[in-house]
Residue, then its C-alpha position, 0 to 999 in steps of 0.5 A: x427872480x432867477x427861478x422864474x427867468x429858467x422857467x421860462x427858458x424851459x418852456x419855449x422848447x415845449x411851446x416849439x415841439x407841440x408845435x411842430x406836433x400839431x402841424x404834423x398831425x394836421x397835415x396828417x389828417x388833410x392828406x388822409x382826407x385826400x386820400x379819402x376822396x381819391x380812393x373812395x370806391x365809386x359806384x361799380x356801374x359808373x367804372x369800366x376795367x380795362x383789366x377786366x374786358x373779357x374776349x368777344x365770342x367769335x360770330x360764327x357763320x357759314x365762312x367760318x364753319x368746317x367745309x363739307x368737301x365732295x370731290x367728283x370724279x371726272x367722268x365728266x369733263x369739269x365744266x360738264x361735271x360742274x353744270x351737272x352737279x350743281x343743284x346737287x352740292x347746293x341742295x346738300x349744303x341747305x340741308x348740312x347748314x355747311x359750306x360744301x367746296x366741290x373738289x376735282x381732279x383729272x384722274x380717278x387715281x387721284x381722287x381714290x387717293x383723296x378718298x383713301x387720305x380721308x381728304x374729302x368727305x365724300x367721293x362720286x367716283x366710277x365703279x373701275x375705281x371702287x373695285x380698285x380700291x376693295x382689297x385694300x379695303x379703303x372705302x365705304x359705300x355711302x350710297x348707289x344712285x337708282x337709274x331708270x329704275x336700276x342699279x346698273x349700267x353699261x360700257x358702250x363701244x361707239x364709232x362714227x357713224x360713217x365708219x364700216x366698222x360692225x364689230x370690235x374686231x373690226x377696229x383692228x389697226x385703228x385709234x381708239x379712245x380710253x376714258x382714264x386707266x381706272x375707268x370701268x367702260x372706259x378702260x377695263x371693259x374695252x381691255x377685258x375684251x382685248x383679253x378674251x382673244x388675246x390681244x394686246x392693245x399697243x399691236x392692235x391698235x394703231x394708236x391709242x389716248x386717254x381723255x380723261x373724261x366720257x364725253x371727251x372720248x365721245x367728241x373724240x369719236x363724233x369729230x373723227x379724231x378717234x375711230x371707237x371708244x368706249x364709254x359710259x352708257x349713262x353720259x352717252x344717253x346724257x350727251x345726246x339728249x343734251x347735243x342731239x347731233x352727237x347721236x346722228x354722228x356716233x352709233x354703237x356697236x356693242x354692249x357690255x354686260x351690266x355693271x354696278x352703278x358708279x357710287x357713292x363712297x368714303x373714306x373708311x377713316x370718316x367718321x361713322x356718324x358723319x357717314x350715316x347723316x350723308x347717307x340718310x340725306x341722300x336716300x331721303x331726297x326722293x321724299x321731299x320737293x327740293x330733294x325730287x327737283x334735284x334728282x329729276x334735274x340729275x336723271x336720277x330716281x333717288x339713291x339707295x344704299x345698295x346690297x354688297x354683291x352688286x360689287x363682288x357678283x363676277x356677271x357685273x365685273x369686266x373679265x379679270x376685275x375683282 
């Protein structure tokens, strides 16, 4: 009797621990089936990771792609030079697939010195200008544009056309226009001149100013404000076909010799290949309609890329410029 009551003391503890076993083993295996359900891998297409976002690739377009920059020289004033460019920095952008910014300063020093920084990646400038910059050895030739057939021009010396002034020597005593100090008819051709006799401006001349721009010095001379200049033959046959009234105010009473046309250029910094793809757009305007319509509209027969001596020959350099 005693043995069977401490059997069965002995067999409630067990009867307790495989209890409490099996509901551990249960709650083991509902949470493993939540756990399941929770973490089962779903169809990859179905799930969007936001880790996983790669970057959208930036849409390029003509904003966002590198300027061409053309800076020009102002041998007009700047809204001539803008009206007169125009169709040439719109044709140029078509056929780069680039923005092209126009770039202007007021002096030809300050563009020679944008050129010289490689700032710009093309400069039309005045001829005074390049052959300032040829012992420094700071430009390419891009290109030279072809003019009634030539590759040259001239300094005239013009005065109101009610003026008894016959030659330069006649203006002794009177104000006179300069174009800008790098200017090759504006200002060295009118100093070469001075030179020749030797005469110095400041005591031949009464007084004396610079416009900063060809066709300023001409409405100088045309209004009476300046009683000679000396200016660019190319703007002063531009001038008067654009206001007729500037020629029957104006004549000229002298001519220089021929100079090379103002060119092209570059810094010799810019890339060589860059160079060479300008250079061939520009040469190859007169073979296409949009390139010729261009032209036409400049005065220009085409551009070609010009041999060294048209800089260098002392006949096409004012007295004392090399």
């Amino acid at each position: 009797m005693k043995i069977k009551r401490l059997n069965r003391s002995l067999e409630r503890p067990y009867l307790f621990i495989t209890a409490i076993i099996f509901l551990m083993l249960c709650s083991a295996i509902l949470s493993g089936c939540r756990d399941n359900q929770i973490s089962s891998p779903q169809p990859e297409g179905d799930i969007i990771h936001l880790d996983r976002l790669a970057p959208l690739q930036p849409v390029k377009n003509a904003q966002q792609k590198k300027k061409f920059k053309v800076a020009i020289a102002a041998i007009l004033s700047p809204r001539g030079t803008v009206d007169s460019y125009q169709p040439l920095l719109d044709y140029l952008q078509g056929r780069l697939a680039r923005p092209v910014q126009l770039v202007q300063r007021r002096t030809y020093g300050e563009i020679n010195d944008l050129v010289a920084r490689n700032a710009v990646d093309i400069a039309f400038i005045c001829t005074g200008a390049y052959l300032s910059s040829l012992p420094k050895k700071l430009m390419t030739l891009v290109a030279v544009p072809r003019i009634n057939g030539k590759l040259t021009y001239n300094a005239l010396i013009i005065v109101p056309t009610h003026a008894r002034t016959q030659t330069f020597a006649d203006l002794r005593g009177h104000v006179f226009a300069f174009t800008d100090p790098l200017s090759n008819t504006g200002y060295l051709y009118p100093m070469s001149l001075l030179a020749k006799h030797g005469w110095k401006p400041e005591t031949f001349f009464r007084r004396t100013m610079f416009t900063y721009s060809h066709d300023h010095s001409i409405a100088a001379v045309a209004e009476s404000v300046a009683d000679g200049a000396s200016v660019d033959s190319l703007v002063y046959a531009y001038a008067i076909r654009r206001d007729p009234s500037l020629g029957r105010k104006t004549r000229v009473i002298l001519r220089s010799q021929n100079f090379g046309m103002p060119p092209v250029v570059a810094s010799v910094r810019a890339d060589k290949k860059e160079i060479s793809a300008i250079r061939h757009i520009l040469v190859s305007m007169d073979r296409n309609s949009k390139g010729r319509r261009v032209l036409e509209k400049l005065g220009i027969d085409g551009f070609v890329f010009p041999e060294k001596n048209l800089y260098t020959d002392r006949a096409l350099c004012p007295t004392g410029v090399r």
